[in-house]
C-alpha positions in Angstrom: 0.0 0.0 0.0 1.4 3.5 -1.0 2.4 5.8 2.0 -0.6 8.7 2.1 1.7 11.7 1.6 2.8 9.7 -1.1 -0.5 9.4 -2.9 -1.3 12.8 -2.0 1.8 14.4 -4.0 1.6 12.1 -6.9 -2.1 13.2 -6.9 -0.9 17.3 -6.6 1.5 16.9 -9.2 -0.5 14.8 -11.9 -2.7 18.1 -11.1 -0.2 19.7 -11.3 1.4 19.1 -14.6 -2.0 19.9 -16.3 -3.0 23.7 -15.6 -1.4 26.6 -17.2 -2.0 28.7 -13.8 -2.0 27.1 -9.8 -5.0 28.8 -8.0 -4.7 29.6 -4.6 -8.5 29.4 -3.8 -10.3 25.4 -4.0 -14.5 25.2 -4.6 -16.0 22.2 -3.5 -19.3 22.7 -5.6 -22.6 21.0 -3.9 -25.5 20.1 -5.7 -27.6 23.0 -7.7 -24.3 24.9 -8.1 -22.2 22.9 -10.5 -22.7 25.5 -13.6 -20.8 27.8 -11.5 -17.9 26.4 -13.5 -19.4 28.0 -16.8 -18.1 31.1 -15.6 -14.8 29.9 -15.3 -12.4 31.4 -18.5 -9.9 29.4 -20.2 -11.3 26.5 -18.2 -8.7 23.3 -18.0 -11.0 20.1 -16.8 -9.6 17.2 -15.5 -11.7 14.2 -15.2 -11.4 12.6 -11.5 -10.8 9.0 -13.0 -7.8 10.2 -14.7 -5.7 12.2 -11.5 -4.3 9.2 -9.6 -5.8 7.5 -6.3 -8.5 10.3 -6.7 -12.2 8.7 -5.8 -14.8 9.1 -8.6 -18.0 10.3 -7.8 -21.2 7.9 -8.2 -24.0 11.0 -7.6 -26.2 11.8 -10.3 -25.2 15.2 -11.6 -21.6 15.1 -10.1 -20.0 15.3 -12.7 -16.5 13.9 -11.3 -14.4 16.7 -12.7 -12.0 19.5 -11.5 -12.1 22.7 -13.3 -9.4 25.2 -12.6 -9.0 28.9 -14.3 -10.1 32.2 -14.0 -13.1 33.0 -11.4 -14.0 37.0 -11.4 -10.2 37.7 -11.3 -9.1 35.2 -9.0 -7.2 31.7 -10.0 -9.2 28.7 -8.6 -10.2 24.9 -8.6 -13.4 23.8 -8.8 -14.7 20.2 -8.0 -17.5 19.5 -10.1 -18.8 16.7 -7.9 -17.3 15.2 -4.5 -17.8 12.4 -2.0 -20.0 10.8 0.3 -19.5 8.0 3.2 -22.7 6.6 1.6 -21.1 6.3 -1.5 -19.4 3.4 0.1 -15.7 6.3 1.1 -14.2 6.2 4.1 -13.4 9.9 5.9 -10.0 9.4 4.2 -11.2 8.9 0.9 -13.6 12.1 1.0 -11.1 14.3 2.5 -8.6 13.2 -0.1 -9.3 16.4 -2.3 -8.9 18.8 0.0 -5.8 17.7 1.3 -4.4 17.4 -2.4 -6.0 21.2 -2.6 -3.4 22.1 0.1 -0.6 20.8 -1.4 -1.1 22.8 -4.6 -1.5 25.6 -2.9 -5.0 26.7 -2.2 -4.8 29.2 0.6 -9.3 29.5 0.9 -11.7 26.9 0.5 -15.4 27.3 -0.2 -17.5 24.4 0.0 -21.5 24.8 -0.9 -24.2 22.5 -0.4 -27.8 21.9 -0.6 -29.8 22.9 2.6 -32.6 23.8 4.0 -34.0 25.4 7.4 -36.8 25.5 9.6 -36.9 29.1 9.4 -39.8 30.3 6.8 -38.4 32.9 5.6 -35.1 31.2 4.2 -36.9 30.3 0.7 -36.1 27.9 -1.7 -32.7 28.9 -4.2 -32.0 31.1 -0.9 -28.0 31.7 0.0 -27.1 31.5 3.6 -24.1 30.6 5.6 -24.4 27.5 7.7 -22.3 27.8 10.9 -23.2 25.1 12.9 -25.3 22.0 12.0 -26.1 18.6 14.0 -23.7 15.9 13.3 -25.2 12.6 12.3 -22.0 11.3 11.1 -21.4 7.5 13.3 -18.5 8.2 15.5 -16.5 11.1 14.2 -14.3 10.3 17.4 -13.1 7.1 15.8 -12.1 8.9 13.0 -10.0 11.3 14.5 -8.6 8.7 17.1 -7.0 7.4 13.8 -5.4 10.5 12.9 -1.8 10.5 12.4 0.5 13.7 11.9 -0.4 14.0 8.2 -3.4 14.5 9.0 -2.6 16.8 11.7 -0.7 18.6 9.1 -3.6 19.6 7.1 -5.3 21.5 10.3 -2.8 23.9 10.3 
């Protein structure tokens, strides 16, 4: 079995070796906002089954692809899909991204979603920020009893 780290910067530099610019700001885009990436000039798209030990995404209209380019001005990388324990991933597998994110570089991350609220005047196509939510995840604690420093790396 390869080392993490190891997989991580093969992943990076596969990445790597395909874009003409290296963003410093990673999207993870959430369902309803994958045409986000429309906007994106001189797109380069990189299908997830190509970029090594990357997952691929089984969720209808996840496309499975990371677009990188130009974003109103700024450089960034855009995942046109991502991953889900119930997808049959571990916490390792759907956190792969964002830890090969880091190594290229990315200095902000925005991640969207689809949510809703109790509150009736949040209306459907609504933005808001979600600061808080109720974990239903089984046992985060196991997960980060398995933490090792590389992953401890990545909080910093």
């Amino acid at each position: 079995m390869i080392d993490p780290s190891q997989q991580i910067t093969e992943a990076s530099e596969f990445i790597r070796s395909k874009l003409t610019q290296l963003p410093n700001i990673g999207i993870i885009l959430g369902t309803g906002l994958g045409n986000l990436v429309s906007r994106v000039s001189s797109p380069v798209e990189i299908d997830y089954a190509h970029i090594p030990h990357f997952p691929v995404s089984t969720v209808e209209f996840h496309k499975g692809k990371l677009i990188s380019g130009n974003l109103a001005g700024k450089e960034v990388i855009a995942m046109q899909g991502r991953f889900h324990a119930y997808e049959g991933y571990d916490m390792k597998q759907i956190t792969f991204p964002v830890r090969v994110m880091k190594k290229l570089g990315i200095e902000k991350l925005l991640i969207s979603n689809a949510a809703g609220s109790l509150n009736p005047s949040i209306k459907k196509g609504d933005l808001m920020l979600v600061d808080d939510h109720i974990n239903l995840l089984p046992s985060i604690l196991s997960v980060v009893k398995t933490w090792t420093n590389l992953d401890l790396a990545f909080l910093i």
